[in-house]
C-alpha positions in Angstrom: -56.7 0.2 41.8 -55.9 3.8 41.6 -52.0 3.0 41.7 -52.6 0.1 38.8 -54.3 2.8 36.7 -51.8 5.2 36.9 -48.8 2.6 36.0 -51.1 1.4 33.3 -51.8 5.1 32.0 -47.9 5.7 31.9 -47.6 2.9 30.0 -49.4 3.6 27.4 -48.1 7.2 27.5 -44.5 5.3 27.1 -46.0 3.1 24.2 -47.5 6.2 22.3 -44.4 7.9 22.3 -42.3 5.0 21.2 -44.6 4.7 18.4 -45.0 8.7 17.8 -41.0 8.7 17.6 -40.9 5.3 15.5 -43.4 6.9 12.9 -41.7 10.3 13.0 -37.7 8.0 12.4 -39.6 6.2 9.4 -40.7 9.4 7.8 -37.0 11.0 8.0 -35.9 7.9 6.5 -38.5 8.3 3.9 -37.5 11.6 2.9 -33.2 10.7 2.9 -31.9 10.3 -0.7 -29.6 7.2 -0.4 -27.1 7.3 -2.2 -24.8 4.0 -3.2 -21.3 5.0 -4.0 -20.0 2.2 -6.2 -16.7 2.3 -8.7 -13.3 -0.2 -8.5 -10.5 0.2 -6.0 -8.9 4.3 -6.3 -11.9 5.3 -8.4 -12.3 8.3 -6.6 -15.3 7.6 -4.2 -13.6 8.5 -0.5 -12.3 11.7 -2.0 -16.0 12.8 -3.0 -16.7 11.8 0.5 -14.4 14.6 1.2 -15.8 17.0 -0.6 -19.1 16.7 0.8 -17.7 17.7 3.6 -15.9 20.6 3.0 -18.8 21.6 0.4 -21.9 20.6 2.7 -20.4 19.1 5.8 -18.7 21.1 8.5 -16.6 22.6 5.6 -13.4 21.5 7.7 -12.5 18.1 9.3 -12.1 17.5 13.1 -8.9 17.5 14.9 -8.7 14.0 15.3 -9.4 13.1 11.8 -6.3 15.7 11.2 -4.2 14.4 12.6 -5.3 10.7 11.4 -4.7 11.8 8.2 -1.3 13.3 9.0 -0.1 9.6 9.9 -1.5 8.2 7.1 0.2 11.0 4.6 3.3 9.8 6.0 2.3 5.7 5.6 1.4 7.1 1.9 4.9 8.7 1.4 7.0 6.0 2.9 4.9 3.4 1.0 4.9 5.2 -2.4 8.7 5.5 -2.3 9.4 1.9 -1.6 7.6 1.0 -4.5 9.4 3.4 -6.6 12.9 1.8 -5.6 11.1 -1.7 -5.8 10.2 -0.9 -9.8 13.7 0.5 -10.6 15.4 -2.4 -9.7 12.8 -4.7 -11.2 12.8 -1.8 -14.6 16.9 -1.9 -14.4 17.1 1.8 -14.7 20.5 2.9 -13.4 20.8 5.7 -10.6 21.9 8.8 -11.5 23.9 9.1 -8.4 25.1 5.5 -7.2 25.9 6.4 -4.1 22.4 7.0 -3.3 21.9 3.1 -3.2 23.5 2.7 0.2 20.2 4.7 1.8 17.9 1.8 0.3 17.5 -0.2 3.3 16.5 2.2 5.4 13.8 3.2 3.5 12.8 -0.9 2.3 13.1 -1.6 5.5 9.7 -1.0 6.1 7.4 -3.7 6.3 3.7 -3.6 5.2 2.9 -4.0 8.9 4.9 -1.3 9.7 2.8 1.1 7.1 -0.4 -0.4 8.6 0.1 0.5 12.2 1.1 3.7 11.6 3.8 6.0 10.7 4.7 8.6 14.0 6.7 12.2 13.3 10.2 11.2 14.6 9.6 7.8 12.6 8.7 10.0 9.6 11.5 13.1 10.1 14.7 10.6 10.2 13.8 9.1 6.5 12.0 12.5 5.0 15.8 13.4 3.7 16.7 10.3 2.1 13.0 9.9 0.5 13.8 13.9 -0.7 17.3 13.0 -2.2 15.9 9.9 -4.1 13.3 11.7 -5.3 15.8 14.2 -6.8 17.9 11.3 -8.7 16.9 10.9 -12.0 16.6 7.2 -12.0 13.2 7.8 -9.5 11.7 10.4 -11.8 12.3 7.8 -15.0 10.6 4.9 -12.6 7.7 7.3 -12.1 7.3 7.8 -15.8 6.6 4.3 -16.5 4.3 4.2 -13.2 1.6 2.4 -15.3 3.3 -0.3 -15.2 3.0 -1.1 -11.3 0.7 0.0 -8.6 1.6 3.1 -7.2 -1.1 6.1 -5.9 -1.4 8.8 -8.5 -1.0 11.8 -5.8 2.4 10.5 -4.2 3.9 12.9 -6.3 2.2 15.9 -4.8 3.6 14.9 -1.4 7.2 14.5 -2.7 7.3 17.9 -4.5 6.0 18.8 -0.8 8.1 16.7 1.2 9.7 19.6 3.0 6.4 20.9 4.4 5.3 17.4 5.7 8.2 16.9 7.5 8.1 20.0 9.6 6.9 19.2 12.8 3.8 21.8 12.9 2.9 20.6 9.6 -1.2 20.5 9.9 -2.0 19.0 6.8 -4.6 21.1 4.2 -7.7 20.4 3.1 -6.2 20.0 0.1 -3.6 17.7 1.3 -6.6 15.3 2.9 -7.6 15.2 -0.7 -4.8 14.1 -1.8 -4.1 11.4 0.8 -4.4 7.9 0.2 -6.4 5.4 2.1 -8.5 2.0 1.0 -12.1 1.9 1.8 -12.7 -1.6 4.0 -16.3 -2.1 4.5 -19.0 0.2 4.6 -19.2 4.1 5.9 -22.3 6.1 5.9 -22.0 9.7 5.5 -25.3 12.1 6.0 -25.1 15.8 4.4 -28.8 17.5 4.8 -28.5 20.1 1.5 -31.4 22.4 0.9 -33.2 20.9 3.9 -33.0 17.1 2.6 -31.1 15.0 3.8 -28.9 13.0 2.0 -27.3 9.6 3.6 -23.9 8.7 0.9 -23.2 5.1 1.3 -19.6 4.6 0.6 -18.2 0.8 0.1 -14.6 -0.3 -0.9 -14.0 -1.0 -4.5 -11.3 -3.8 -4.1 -12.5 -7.2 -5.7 -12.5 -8.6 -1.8 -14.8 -5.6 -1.1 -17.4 -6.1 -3.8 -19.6 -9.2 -1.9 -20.5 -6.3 0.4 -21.7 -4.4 -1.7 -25.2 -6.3 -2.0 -25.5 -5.5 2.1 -26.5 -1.6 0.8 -28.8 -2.2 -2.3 -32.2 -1.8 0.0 -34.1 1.3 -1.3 -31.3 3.0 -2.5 -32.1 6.2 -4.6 -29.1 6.4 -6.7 -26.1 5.3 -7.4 -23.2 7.1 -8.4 -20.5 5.0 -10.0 -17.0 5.8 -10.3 -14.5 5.4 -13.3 -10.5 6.4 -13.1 -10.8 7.8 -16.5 -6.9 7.9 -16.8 -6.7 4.1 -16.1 -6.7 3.1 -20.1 -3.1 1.9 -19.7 -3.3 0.5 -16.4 -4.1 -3.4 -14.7 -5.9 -3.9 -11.6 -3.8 -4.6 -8.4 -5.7 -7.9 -7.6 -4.2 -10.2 -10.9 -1.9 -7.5 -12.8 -3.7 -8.2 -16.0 -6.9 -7.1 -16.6 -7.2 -4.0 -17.5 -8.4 -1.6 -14.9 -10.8 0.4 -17.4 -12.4 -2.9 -18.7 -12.5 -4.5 -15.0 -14.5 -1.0 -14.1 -16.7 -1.6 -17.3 -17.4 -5.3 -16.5 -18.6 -3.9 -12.9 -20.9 -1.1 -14.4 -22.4 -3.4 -16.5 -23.6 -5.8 -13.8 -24.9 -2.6 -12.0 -26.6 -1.2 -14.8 -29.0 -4.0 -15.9 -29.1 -5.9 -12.6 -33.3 -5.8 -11.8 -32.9 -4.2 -8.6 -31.8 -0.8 -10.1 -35.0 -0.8 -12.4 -36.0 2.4 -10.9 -32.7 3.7 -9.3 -30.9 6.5 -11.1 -27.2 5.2 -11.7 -24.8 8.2 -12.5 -21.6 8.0 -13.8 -19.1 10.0 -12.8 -15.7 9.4 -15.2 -13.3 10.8 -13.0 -9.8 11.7 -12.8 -10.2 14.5 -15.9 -7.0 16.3 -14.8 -4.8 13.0 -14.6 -6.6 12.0 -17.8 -5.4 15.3 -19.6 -1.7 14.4 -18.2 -1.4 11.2 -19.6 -3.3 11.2 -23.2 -0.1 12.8 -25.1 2.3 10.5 -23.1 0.4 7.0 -23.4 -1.2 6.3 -27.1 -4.9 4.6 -26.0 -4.7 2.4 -29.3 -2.4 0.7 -28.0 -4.9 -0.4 -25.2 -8.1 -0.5 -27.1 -7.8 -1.4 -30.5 -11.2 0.1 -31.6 -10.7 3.6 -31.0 -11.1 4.9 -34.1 -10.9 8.9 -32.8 -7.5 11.6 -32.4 -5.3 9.5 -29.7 -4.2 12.7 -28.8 -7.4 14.7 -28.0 -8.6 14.4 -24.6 -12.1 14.6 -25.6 -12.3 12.0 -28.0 -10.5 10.1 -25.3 -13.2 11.1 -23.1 -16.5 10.1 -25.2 -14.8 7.3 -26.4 -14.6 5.9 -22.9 -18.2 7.1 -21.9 -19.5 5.0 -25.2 -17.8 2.2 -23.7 -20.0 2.4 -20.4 -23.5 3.4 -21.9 -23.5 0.1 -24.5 -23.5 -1.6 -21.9 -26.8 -1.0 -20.8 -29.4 -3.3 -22.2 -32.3 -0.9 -21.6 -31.8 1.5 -24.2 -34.7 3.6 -23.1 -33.7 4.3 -19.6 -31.9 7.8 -19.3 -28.5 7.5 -19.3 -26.3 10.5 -16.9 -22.7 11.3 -16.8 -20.6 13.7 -16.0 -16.7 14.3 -16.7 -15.3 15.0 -12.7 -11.8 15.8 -10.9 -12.5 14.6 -7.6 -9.8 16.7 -5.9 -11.1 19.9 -7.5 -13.8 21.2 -4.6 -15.1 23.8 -7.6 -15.5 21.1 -9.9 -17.6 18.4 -7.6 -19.5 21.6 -5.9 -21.0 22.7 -9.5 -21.4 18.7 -11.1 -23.1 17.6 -7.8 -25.5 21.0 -8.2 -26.5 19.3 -11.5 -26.7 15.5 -10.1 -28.7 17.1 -7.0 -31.5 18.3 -9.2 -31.4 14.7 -11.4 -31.8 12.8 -8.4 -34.7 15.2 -6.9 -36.5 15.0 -10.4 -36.3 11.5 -10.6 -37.6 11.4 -6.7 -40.1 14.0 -6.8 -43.3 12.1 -5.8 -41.4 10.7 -2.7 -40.4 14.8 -1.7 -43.8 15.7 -2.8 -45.5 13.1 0.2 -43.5 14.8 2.7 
């Protein structure tokens, strides 16, 4: 009897404590702001996931993930010049030095499976020359000037002014540089940042059309959602059918988000991203020729700007529901430090009787 008790006793003892660490599990999960990241394909939603990092994370990435993202620089480099030589054949735009043609092949000679397994350093060193001396020939830069009209990522440029450094073989690539780099979200990532002693648990799913049925997977108790435009995108299609435009197929999204009953009482933030690429492109690329009711100065970046975040909040059906947004550069640490101070205290405002309970 004695030895029963004692096994019984224990086993209570083990069932308390299962429950005492159950309860205590529910309550952090209570307290964790959840926030959905949601925006179309190379809105801008990994790169704030960088920033967290570097702004509330670690403030520096692991080894591992270094040198993962060294690789993938590479893939991004190699992959971003064979689309360039791809568009100037397609565009018809003569090199500037034809004997530069010979090196094509070695460079389209690349396949897409190639660029998904991975690109190694002596892979990468034997073709950094040629990818520098077409990226000196005229012809490329006049390919890259008409870049909206194929799909091409909007930072390859950075690495091909900085071609030399990449190919060195110390080269550790910069935080900025992991910014910069290029990779598609497939299926969902959860990132947890505790700021100011609550934690916050980023949900971060691709943006790709193929992406988007997984996005219902993450809309239990969500917080907040912070949604994601490529404000420079005016004059661009989406990759999946190379017609619709990528700003509308970003508006059509938001709109389903913003009045779908399940976000009644989530606060949905958008972030119209891209400002610096946006600033770029508004004296090169007139937006009337995209949307023929802007009414404001083609040429001013703001009008450009509020024109685009009018676009988003008619949308909305409730009218009395607050509507947020900020203008963001998601590669700019200073800029997504001080607009996520301000979307911090909107989303603790707007949850303050669940942070009161705690």
């Amino acid at each position: 009897m004695m030895v029963f008790c004692c096994a019984q006793g224990t086993k209570d003892e083990q069932t308390k404590r299962i429950e005492k660490e159950l309860k205590k599990e529910k309550e952090v999960l209570r307290r964790q702001m959840r926030i959905l990241l949601l925006g179309s394909g190379e809105s801008g939603k990994s790169t704030f996931i960088k920033q967290m990092v570097i702004i509330h994370g670690a403030g520096e990435f692991t080894a591992d993930e270094v040198r993962g993202y060294r690789q993938q620089i590479y893939q991004n480099v190699i992959s971003a010049m064979r689309v360039l030589l791809d568009a100037r054949q397609k565009l018809n735009i003569s090199w500037e030095i034809p004997e530069r043609a010979e090196d094509i092949d070695k460079i389209m000679k690349f396949t897409v499976a190639d660029l998904l397994r991975g690109i190694d350093f002596a892979t990468f060193v034997e073709v950094a020359p040629i990818i520098r001396e077409f990226w000196s020939d005229a012809s490329i830069k006049k390919t890259y000037e008409r870049r909206n009209l194929f799909q091409i990522s909007d930072s390859c440029q950075y690495f091909f002014d900085h071609i030399s450094r990449v190919a060195m073989p110390d080269f550790q690539p910069t935080n900025k540089d992991i910014l910069l780099c290029r990779k598609a979200t497939r299926g969902i990532s959860e990132h947890i940042f505790e700021i100011n002693k609550v934690p916050f648990r980023f949900i971060d799913v691709g943006g790709q059309r193929s992406q988007r049925q997984k996005w219902f997977q993450c809309f239990t108790d969500i917080t907040s959602i912070l949604f994601m435009v490529a404000s420079n995108e005016y004059d661009q299609v989406i990759l999946e059918d190379r017609r619709t435009n990528r700003v509308v197929e970003s508006r059509s999204v938001f709109e389903a988000i913003v009045n779908n009953r399940a976000f009644v009482n989530v606060s949905i933030i958008l972030f119209m991203n891209k400002s610096d690429l946006l600033k770029e492109k508004v004296p090169k690329s007139d937006i009337r020729q995209y949307f023929a009711d802007f009414t404001g100065d083609h040429l001013s970046v703001r009008d450009v700007q509020f024109f685009l975040v009018d676009r988003f909040e008619n949308s909305r059906k409730d009218r009395a529901r607050p509507f947020f947004y900020h203008f963001t550069t998601a590669v700019d640490t200073e800029n997504i430090r001080r607009v996520f101070r301000d979307v911090r205290e909107t989303i603790l405002e707007q949850n303050l009787a669940t942070l009161m309970m705690q």
